[in-house]
N, C-alpha and C positions, 0 to 999 in steps of 0.2 A: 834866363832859362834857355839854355839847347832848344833847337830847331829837333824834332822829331827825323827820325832816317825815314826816307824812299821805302814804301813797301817793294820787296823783292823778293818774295815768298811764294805768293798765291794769289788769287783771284777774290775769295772767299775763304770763311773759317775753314770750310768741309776741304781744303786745298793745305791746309796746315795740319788736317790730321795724321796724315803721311810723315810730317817728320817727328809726332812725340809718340809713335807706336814702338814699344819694345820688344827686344829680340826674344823670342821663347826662350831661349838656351841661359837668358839670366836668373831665371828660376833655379837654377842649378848651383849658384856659388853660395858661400857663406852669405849670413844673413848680417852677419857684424859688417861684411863687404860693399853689403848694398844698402847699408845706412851712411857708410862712410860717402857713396858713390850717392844717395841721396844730398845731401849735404853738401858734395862738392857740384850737383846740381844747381841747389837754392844757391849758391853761391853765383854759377852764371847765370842765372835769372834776374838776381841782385842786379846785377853788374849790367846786362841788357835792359833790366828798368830804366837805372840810372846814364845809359847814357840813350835813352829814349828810341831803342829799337824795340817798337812794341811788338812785330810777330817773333823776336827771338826770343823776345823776353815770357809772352806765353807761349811756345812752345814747350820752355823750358818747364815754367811753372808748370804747365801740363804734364811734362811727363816726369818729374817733379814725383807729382800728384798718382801718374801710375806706377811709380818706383816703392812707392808707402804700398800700393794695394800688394804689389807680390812678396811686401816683405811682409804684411799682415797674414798670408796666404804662407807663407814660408812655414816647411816644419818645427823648423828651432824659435819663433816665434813664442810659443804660451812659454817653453822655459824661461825666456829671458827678455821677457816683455818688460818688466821695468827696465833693464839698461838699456833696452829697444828706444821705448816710449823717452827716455832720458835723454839720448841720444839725438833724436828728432828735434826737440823742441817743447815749447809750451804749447796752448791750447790759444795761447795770444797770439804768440807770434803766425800760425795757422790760420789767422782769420786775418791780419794784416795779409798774408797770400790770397787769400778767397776774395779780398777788398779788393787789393791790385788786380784781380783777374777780372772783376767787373767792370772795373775803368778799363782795362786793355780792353774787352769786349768789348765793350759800348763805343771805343774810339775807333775799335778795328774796324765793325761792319758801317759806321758811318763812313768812315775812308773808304772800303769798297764800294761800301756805294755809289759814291763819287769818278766810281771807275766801270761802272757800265752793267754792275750788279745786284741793284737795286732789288730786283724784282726777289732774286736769291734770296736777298738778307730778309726781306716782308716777309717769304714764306715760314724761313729758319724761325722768324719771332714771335708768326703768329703762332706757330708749333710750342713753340719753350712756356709763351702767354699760356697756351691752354694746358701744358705739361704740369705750371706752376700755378697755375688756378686749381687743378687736380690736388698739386700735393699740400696746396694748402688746405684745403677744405679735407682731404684725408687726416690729414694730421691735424685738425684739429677736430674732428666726429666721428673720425674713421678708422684712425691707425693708433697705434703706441708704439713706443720705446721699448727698446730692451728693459734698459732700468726701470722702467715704467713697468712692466709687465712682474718683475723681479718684487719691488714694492706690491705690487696685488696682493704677490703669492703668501709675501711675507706678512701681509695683512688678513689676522686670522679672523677678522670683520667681513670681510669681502666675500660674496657669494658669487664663487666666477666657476666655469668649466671650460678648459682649453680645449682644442680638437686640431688636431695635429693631425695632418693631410700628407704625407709621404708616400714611397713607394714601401712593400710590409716588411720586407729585409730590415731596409734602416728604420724603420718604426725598432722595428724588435733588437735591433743594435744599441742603439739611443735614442734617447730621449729627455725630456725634461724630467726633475725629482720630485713629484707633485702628486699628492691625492686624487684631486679632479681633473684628471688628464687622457682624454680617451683617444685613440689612433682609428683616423680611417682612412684604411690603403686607397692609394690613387687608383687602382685597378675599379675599385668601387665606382668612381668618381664619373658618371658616363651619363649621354644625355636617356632621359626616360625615366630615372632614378628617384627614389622618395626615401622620405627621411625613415616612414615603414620599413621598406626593402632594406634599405642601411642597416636599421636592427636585426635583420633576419638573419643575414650574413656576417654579423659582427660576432667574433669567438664571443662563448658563453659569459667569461670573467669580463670583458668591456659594456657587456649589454645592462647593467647597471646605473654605468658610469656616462652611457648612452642615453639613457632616459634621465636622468638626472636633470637635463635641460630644460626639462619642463618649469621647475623650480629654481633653477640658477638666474640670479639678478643680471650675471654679462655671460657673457659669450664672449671668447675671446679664440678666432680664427688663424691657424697660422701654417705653412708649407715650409718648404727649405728655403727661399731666397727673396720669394718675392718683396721689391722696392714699389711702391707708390699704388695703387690702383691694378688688379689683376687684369691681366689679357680676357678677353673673352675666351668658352670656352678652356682656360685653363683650370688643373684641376681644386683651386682656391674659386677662380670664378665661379666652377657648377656645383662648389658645397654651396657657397655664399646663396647661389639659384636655388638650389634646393630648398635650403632653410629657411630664405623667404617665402618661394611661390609653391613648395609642396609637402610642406609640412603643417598640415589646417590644423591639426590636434592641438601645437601649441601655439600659445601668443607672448611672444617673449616682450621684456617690459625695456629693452634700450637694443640700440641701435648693434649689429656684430662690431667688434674691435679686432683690427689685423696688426700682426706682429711686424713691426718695419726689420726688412732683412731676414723675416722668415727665421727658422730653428736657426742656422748655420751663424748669424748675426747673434744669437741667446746665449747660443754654445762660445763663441771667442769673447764676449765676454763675460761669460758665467761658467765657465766649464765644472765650476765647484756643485754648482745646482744640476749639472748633468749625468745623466749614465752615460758613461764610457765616453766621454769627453775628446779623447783623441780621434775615434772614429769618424771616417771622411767618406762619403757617397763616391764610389768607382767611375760612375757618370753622372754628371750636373749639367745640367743646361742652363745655361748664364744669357743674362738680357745684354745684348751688345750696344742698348743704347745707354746702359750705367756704366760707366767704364768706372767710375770710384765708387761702386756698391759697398766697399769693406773697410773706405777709410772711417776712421770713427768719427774725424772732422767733420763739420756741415758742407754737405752737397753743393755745390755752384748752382746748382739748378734751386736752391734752397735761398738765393742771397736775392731780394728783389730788386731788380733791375732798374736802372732811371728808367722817364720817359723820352722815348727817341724825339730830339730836335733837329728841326732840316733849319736848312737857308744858312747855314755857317761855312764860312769861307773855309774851304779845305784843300786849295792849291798851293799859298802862299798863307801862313801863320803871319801875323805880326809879332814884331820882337821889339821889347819894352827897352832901348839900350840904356836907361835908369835905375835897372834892375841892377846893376852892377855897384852902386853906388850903396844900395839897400844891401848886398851880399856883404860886401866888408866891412859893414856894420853887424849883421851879426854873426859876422866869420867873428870878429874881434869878442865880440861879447861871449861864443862857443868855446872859443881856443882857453880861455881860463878856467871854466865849469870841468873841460879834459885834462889840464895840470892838477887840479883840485883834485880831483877822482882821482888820478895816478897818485898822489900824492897820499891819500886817504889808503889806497890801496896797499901802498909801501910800509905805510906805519901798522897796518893790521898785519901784513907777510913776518915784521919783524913780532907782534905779537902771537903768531901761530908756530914761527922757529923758538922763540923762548916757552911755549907751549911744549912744545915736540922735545926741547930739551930735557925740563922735567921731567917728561913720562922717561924719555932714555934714560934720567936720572934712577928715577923709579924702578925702572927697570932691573937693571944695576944692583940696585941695593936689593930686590929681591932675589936677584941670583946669589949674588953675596951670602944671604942669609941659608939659601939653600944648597951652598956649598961651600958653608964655616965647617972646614974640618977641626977646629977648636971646640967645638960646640957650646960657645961662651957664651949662648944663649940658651936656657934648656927649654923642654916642649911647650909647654902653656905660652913661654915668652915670645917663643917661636910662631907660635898659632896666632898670638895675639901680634905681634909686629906683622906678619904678612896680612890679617885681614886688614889691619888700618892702612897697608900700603895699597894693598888692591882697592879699596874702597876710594883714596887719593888719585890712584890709576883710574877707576872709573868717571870720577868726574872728571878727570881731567881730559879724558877722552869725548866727553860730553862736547866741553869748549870747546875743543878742535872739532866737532861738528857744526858748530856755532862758527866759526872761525871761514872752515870751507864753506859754509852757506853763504857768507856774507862775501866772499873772496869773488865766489860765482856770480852775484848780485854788480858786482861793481866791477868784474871783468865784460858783463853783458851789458853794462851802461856806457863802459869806454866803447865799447861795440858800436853801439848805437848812435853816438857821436861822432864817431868817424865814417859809418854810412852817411851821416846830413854832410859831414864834412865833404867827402867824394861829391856828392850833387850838388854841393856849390861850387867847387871849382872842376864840374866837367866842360869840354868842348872849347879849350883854348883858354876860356876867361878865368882861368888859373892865376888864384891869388897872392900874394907873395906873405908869406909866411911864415919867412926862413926862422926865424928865433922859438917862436912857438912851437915849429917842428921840429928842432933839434934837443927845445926842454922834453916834446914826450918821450921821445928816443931814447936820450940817457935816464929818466923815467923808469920809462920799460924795460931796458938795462940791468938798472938796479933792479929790479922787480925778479925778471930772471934767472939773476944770480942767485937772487934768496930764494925762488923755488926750488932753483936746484939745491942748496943747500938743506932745505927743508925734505928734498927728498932722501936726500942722504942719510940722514938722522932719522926720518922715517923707516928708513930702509934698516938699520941696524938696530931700530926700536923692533922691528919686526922678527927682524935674526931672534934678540934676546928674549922676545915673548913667546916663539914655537917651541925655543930649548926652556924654555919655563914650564911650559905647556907639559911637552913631553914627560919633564921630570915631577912633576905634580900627577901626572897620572900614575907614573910607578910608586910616587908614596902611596898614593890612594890605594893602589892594589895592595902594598904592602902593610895599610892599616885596617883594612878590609881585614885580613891575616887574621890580623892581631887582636881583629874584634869578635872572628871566631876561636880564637883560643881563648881570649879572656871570658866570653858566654861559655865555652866547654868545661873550662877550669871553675867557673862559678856557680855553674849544673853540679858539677862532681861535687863541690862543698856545698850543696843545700840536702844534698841526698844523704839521708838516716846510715849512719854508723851501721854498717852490718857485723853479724855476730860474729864472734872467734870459733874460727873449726878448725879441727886438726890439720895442719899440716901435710900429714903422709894420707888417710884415707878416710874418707866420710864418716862419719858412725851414725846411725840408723837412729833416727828422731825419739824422743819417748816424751809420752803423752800428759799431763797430770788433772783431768777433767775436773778434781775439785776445783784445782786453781781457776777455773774459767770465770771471768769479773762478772758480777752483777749489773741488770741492766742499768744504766745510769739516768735519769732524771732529764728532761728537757731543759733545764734551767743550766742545770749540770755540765749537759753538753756544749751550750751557749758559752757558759763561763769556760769550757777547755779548749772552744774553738779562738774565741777570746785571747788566752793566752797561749795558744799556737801560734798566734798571726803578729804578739808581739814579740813574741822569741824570735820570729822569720825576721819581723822588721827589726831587731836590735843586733841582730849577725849579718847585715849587710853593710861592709865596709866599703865609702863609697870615696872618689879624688874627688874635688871641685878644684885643685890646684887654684888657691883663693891668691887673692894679693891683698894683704893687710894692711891693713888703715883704719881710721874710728870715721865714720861717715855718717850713722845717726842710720835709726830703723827703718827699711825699707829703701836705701836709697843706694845699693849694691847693684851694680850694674850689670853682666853678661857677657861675659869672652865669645865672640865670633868665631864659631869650628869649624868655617867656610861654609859661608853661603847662610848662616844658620840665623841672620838677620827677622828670617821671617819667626822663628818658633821665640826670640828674643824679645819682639813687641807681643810677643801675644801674652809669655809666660809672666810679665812686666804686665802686664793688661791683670790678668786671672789673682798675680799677688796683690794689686791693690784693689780688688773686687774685698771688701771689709769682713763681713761675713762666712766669704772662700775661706779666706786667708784664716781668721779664727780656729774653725771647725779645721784646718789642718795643724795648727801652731798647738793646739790644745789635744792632737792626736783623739781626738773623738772617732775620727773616718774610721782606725781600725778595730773599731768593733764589729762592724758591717761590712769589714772585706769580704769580697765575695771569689772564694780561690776553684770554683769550679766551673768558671768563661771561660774565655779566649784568649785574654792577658791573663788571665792567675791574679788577679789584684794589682800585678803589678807598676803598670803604667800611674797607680793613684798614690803608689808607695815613693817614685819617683818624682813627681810632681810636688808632692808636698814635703819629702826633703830639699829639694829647690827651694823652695817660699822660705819654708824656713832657716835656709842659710841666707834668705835674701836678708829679711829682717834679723839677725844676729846684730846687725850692728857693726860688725869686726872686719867686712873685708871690702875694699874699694870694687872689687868685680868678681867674682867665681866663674867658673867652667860646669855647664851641666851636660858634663860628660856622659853617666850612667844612664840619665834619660835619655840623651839622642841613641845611645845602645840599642836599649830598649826598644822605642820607638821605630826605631828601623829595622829591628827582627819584626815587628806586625804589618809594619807600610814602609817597604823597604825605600821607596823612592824619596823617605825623610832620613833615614839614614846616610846618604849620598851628601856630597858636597854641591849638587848642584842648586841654582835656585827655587824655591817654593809659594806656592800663595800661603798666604798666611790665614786668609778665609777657611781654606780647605785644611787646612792643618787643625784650625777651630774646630769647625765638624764635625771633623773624626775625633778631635782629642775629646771632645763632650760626649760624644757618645762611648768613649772610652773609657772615660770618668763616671761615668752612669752605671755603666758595668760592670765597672770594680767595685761598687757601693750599693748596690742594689739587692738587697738583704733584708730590706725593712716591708713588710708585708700593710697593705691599705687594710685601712679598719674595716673590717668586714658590714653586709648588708645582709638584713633577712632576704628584700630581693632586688635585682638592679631595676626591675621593671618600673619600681617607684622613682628609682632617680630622674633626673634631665636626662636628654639625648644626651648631651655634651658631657656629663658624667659618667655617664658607660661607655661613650666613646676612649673618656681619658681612662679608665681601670682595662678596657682592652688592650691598647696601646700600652702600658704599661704592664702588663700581663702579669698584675694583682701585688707587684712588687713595686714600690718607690724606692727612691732617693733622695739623699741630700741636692745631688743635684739637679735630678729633676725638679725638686721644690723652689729652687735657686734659679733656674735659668729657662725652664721647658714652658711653654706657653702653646694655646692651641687657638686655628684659626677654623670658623666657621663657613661655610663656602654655602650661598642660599642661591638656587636656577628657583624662579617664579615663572609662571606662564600667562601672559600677556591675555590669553580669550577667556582661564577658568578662574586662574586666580589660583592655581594649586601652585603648593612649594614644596622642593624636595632639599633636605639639609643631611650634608656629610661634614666630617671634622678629620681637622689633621694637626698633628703635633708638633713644633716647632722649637729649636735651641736659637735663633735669629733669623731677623728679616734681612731677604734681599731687595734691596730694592732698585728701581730703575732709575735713570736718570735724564729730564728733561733731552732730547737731542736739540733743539734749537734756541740754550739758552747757557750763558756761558756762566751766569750766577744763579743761583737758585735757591730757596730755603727747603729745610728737614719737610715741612707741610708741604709743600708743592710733592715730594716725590712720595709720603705718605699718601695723599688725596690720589696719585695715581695709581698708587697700590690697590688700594679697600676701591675705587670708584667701580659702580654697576659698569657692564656692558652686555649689549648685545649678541644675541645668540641664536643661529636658525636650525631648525630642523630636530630642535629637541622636543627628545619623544617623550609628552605626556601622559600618564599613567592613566590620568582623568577622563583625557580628551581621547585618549587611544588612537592618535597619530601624532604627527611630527607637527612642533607649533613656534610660534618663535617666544623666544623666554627672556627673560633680563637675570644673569649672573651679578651676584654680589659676593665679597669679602667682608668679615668682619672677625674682629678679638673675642670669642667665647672663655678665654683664660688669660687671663695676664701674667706675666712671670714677674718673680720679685726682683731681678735683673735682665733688662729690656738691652739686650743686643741688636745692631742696626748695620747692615753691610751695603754700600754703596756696589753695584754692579762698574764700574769702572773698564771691563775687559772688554771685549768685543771681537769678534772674527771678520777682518777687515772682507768686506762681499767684493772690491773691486781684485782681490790680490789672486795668482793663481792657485798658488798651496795656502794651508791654514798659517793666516799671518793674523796675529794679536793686536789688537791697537786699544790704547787708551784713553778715558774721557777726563778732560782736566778740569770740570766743572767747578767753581768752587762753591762749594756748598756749605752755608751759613745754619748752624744747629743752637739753640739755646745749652747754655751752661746747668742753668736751674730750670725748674718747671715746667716741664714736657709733660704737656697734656696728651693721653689719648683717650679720652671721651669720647669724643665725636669717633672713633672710628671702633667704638666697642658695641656688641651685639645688643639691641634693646632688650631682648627676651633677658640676658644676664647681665644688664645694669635695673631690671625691673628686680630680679632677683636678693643682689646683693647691690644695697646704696652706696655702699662704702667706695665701693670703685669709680662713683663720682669725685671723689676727693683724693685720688690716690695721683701723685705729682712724681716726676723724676726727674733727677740731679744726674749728668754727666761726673764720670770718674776715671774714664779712661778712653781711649783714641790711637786705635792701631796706623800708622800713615803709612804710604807709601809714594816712593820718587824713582822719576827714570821709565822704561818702561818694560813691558813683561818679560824681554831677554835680559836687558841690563837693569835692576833697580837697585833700591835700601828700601828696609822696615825700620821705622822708628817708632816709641810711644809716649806718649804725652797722656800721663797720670796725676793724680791729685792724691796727694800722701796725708791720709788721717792723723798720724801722727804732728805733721809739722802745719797743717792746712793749708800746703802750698801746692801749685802743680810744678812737675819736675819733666825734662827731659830725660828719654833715659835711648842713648843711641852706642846700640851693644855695653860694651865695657864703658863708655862714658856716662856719665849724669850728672846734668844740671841744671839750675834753676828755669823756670818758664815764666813768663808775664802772661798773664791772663787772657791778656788780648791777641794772643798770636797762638790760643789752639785751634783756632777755625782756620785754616788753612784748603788750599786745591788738594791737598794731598791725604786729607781725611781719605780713609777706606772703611775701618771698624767701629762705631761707636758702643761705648759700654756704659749704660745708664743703671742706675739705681732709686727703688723705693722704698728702699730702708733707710733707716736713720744712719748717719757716716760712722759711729761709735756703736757696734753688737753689743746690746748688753743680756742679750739673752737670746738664744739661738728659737726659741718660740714663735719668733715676731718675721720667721721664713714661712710658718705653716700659715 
């Protein structure tokens, strides 16, 4: 090991702070600038470690360290915080710096000491001792986290009231997005002051939100910046005064809690939870002894410190010259672990350029296709080769993320190898090598080359996908066109024949009152509305552009109309629903169209032409063309080529389907007064008209608040086509029960106002099943609004969640008052039938569905235009999103056995 360098710097620390102070004026450059300039900092810091100059090496580290705070401080910062954040480094490698800075301290001020400064360093330590006695005991009784404080908000458990101490401008500029959140201006904030006087002076709409605190479980304290323990006297210290020693009225039940980093620290990293997020105070007064108040890192003053040892020789080091003999021992043993890795590395470059090439391949062939002036493919084939190509394009873009993950992982490990390498042979006792340094070299060489090659190929992957781009949006606009002339031309042909009139000049009407028709019968009308609505539905001629083949019932697959992967599993889901399917193949629905909604009936007339070309038998895929028409004149954003959830498309199509069929009138009651709650709950909700499909899929959920002192309960009802359910966050498997029990599970609730008690009291909320549906839909929440990102970014939960095939019980989570009612619903068991999935994530996915075909007893894949066979054991899958259960029997033998 190297002899440590001569101190040549200073006396003491406080003599080193003069060289890491930086210039004001560097606030001024790019922010992408002084990451780079950060960067090539750590890098001399490195390099002063390693060869054991320790005041150069923390200096460096130090301003290192203030180089992060003005680029966190930097305007362009919240735009481009992940390629900031990226750019810097990990959260590891930052605490490997925070490590070395402790040892260079603790080596430093023992060397000064040794040089006449003893007394200095005692003072400095016993300062930092009681700085970090403070911040411990704060943050551990005293303070929280940003995150910390974020988790409160978001926990609708938690009885907290923040109180936010600014001057009133920035109160009223921003602030946190919070219910319980009151402002009291620093102006306020003086000695003599009571928490009375506060109220009197607080605008009329805070003084609520003011008194509230009497009943709030925390308190939670916070200003713009303060770090660790307030000043005395400031205006955080004389609320803090206040609250304790003069406000007698309350007696709060825990201790106040202070926001570490104050608003200004909540705000960089929550700006999504803020008002007005950008907004910056004109004047701040900053504590000069935090110099890294804004890195997100842990504080130096955060790392604890050894215990200082005297009596160590600090003139002359001993030097072990043995050591030498140990170093080319594991020089030797090093230098092959870094050909390996290069090596490793080489063979994945060459699998990331044969990656790159296919997609170029891909590419290619979709321009090809989109600029066959033969037109040797016509439009279905056309639709249908591009979605399977793009679908090829998207996974394979997947792997090339795979590919650079892993590239970056093993370029950071050669990294690292060759720092232990430098500090073994620093300071002359330079190893000899030569072979081993000459394999990394051509190595890395090759390596090289192939990136560049790879980027080449990327490069021109790139050209071909923008002119791809381009040209697909001009089709778009141009089938856009085409989809309002063909709804124009399809309007004018549903519209009645009008009469023949003359030519040259009107002739004046005449009357003939005999003729006027007799009133016609109820029964009457029913039957000619009857056959109105099948004369509608036998004059619409519709494409599926099918492709023939004998495939057997129900196992017709679905052409991709771009993007259209989601409306594919679900329509695939609804045709093998047994029942569904029936009641449309049997054309029973159009006796009960209902043509005076908001579709006209017709989303229900399209739907169930679908099904029934499904099971025809005759064609290996169809195109449902007419429906996506349809469908995108009501919810235009389904119409579009862009990607969809398929939950949401569920939704609405069920409430769409409901009111196209919704015609059948509930049997009437002498009065509803007799019925259950939950019985006039459902005939209001349904406003005295059913359905087929409300019979089939509508289900209602009971919601009971109980009051913990009287014992009163107050019950509302809500009508449901599927549950959403949550999903475990800290559990990477889970079962269908685990995230049922978190659904239906009681909680806690405060300040609910009892009718009984006639004040506000704490209550236990429950859910439970008042109504069971004869098809039990179950939707995993999988999406999420990632809370660390700046703008609304989606992420995904890949849990894999383990569901029964047969026998889904929900007893346990059904209402006692309506299992006392009707027994039967002790005995009533469901059988999975269908499984919406979903892969990839919310920008880029595929919908697939995995059904179970009554006809054949089998389950089947069914991915767009493709289907095929499924094994049993591979429908549970991470990628469940939809379940479609059933407690009907798998063969309808009588549409009865839905009531």
């Amino acid at each position: 090991m190297a002899h440590k360098k001569p101190l040549h710097m200073g006396k003491n620390l406080s003599d080193l702070e003069e060289h890491y102070k930086l210039a004001k004026a560097i606030g001024h450059k790019k922010v992408l600038q002084l990451c780079s300039a950060a960067n090539r900092m750590k890098e001399h810091a490195d390099l002063q470690y390693l060869e054991r100059d320790e005041e150069q090496a923390y200096v460096f580290y130090m301003k290192y360290l203030n180089l992060i705070s003005v680029i966190r401080n930097h305007g362009e910062y919240r735009d481009r915080k992940h390629e900031i954040l990226e750019s810097l480094g990990t959260n590891a490698q930052m605490r490997a710096i925070y490590e070395k800075l402790e040892k260079l301290k603790d080596s430093l001020e023992q060397r000064y000491s040794c040089l006449g400064v003893a007394w200095e360093r005692e003072q400095n330590k016993q300062r930092n001792q009681q700085d970090n006695m403070t911040m411990i005991v704060t943050q551990q009784k005293l303070s929280i986290t940003a995150q910390e404080l974020l988790e409160m908000i978001r926990d609708t458990k938690t009885s907290m009231l923040i109180i936010d101490c600014r001057p009133e401008k920035d109160l009223q500029a921003s602030g946190i997005r919070y219910v319980h959140v009151v402002g009291v201006p620093v102006h306020l904030l003086v000695a003599g002051m009571t928490a009375g006087k506060i109220h009197e002076k607080l605008p009329l709409e805070d003084k609520p939100v003011w008194s509230s605190r009497k009943v709030k479980e925390q308190i939670v304290l916070m200003d713009y910046c303060t770090e660790g323990n307030p000043r005395k006297d400031t205006p955080l210290w004389v609320l803090n005064d206040i609250l304790n020693n003069w406000d007698q009225d309350v007696a709060y039940k825990k201790p106040f809690l202070k926001v570490e980093g104050g608003y200004k620290n909540f705000q960089l990293c929550y700006p999504m939870c803020c008002r007005n997020p950008s907004y910056v105070p004109s004047t701040t007064e900053f504590n000069d002894d935090a110099r890294l108040e804004d890195v997100e890192y842990p504080n130096i003053s955060e790392i604890r410190m050894k215990d200082d040892s005297f009596g160590l020789p600090a003139n002359r080091p001993a030097i072990d010259r043995n050591s030498k003999v140990a170093a080319l021992h594991v020089y030797e043993n090093k230098s092959k672990p870094i050909t390996e890795l290069l090596e490793e590395q080489e063979k994945l470059m060459d699998k990331s350029i044969q990656n790159e090439r296919e997609m170029l391949s891909t590419e290619n062939v979709l321009k090809q296709i989109h600029d066959d002036p033969a037109n040797v493919l016509d439009d279905n084939e056309k639709m249908e080769e591009i979605s399977t190509l793009k679908y090829k394009l998207m996974q394979l873009e997947d792997k090339q993320q795979e590919y650079i993950a892993e590239n970056t992982r093993l370029h950071e490990k050669v990294q690292e190898y060759k720092v232990l390498e430098q500090s073994w042979n620093e300071s002359g006792d330079r190893i000899s090598a030569r072979e081993a340094e000459l394999l990394e070299q051509e190595a890395q060489r090759r390596i090289k080359e192939k990136e560049d090659e790879q980027k080449r190929v990327e490069q021109e992957r790139d050209r071909l996908a923008r002119e791809r781009l381009a040209q697909e949006r001009l089709e778009q606009q141009r089938e856009e066109m085409l989809r309002i002339a063909y709804e124009n031309k399809r309007r004018l042909a549903q519209q009645p024949p009008e009469a023949n009139v003359d030519a040259v000049r009107p002739k004046v009407p005449q009357f003939d009152r005999a003729a006027k028709p007799a009133v016609a019968s109820a029964g009457g009308t029913m039957a000619a509305a009857a056959d109105y609505n099948q004369n509608v539905y036998r004059e619409v001629q519709r494409d599926f552009a099918p492709v023939y083949g004998s495939v057997g019932r129900g196992l017709t697959g679905l052409k991709n109309l771009g993007n259209t992967c989601y409306m594919n599993s679900i329509l695939q889901c609804l045709s093998n629903t047994a029942f569904l399917r029936e009641h449309f193949l049997e054309g029973a629905f159009r006796q009960n169209l209902n043509r005076s909604n908001k579709t006209q009936g017709r989303i229900v007339e399209e739907v169930a032409a679908v099904i029934k070309a499904l099971w025809l038998g005759q064609y290996k895929c169809i195109a449902s063309k007419n429906l996506r028409y349809v469908v995108g004149q009501y919810e235009r954003q389904f119409g579009g080529i862009e990607q969809q959830d398929s939950h949401e498309f569920l939704t609405i199509l069920m409430d769409w389907l409901h009111s196209d069929i919704q015609t059948v009138p509930i049997q009437p009651y002498s009065s509803l007064e007799d019925l259950p709650a939950s019985e006039r709950a459902w005939i209001d909700y349904l406003k005295g008209m059913e359905s087929y499909i409300s019979n089939l899929f509508y289900g209602q959920i009971k919601s009971t608040v109980k009051c913990v002192r009287c014992g009163k309960e107050s019950a509302t009802y809500e009508s449901f086509s599927n549950l959403s359910l949550e999903l475990p966050q800290n559990a990477n498997r889970c079962h269908l029960n685990n995230c049922l029990e978190m659904y239906f599970n009681g909680e806690n609730i405060r300040g609910w106002s009892c009718p009984q008690c006639k004040s506000n009291q704490e209550a236990i909320k429950k859910l439970a099943i008042s109504r069971l549906p004869s098809i039990l839909v179950i939707h995993f929440k999988r999406f999420y609004a990632d809370p660390e990102a700046v703008a609304t970014v989606y992420k995904k939960k890949q849990n894999y969640v383990k569901f029964p095939l047969q026998d889904l019980d929900m007893t346990a989570h059904i209402a006692p008052s309506e299992l006392s009612r009707n027994k039967q619903l002790r005995a009533r068991r469901y059988h999975l039938f269908g499984v919406s999935n979903h892969y990839g994530s919310m920008e880029s996915g595929h919908y697939t569905a995995f059904c179970k075909n009554t006809v054949h007893q089998k389950w089947y894949k069914f991915d767009d235009h493709t289907v095929s066979s499924l094994d049993t054991s591979d429908v549970c899958s991470s990628a469940g999103y939809i379940l479609f259960y059933s407690s009907l029997p798998e063969t309808p033998e009588t549409q009865q056995q839905i009531r």
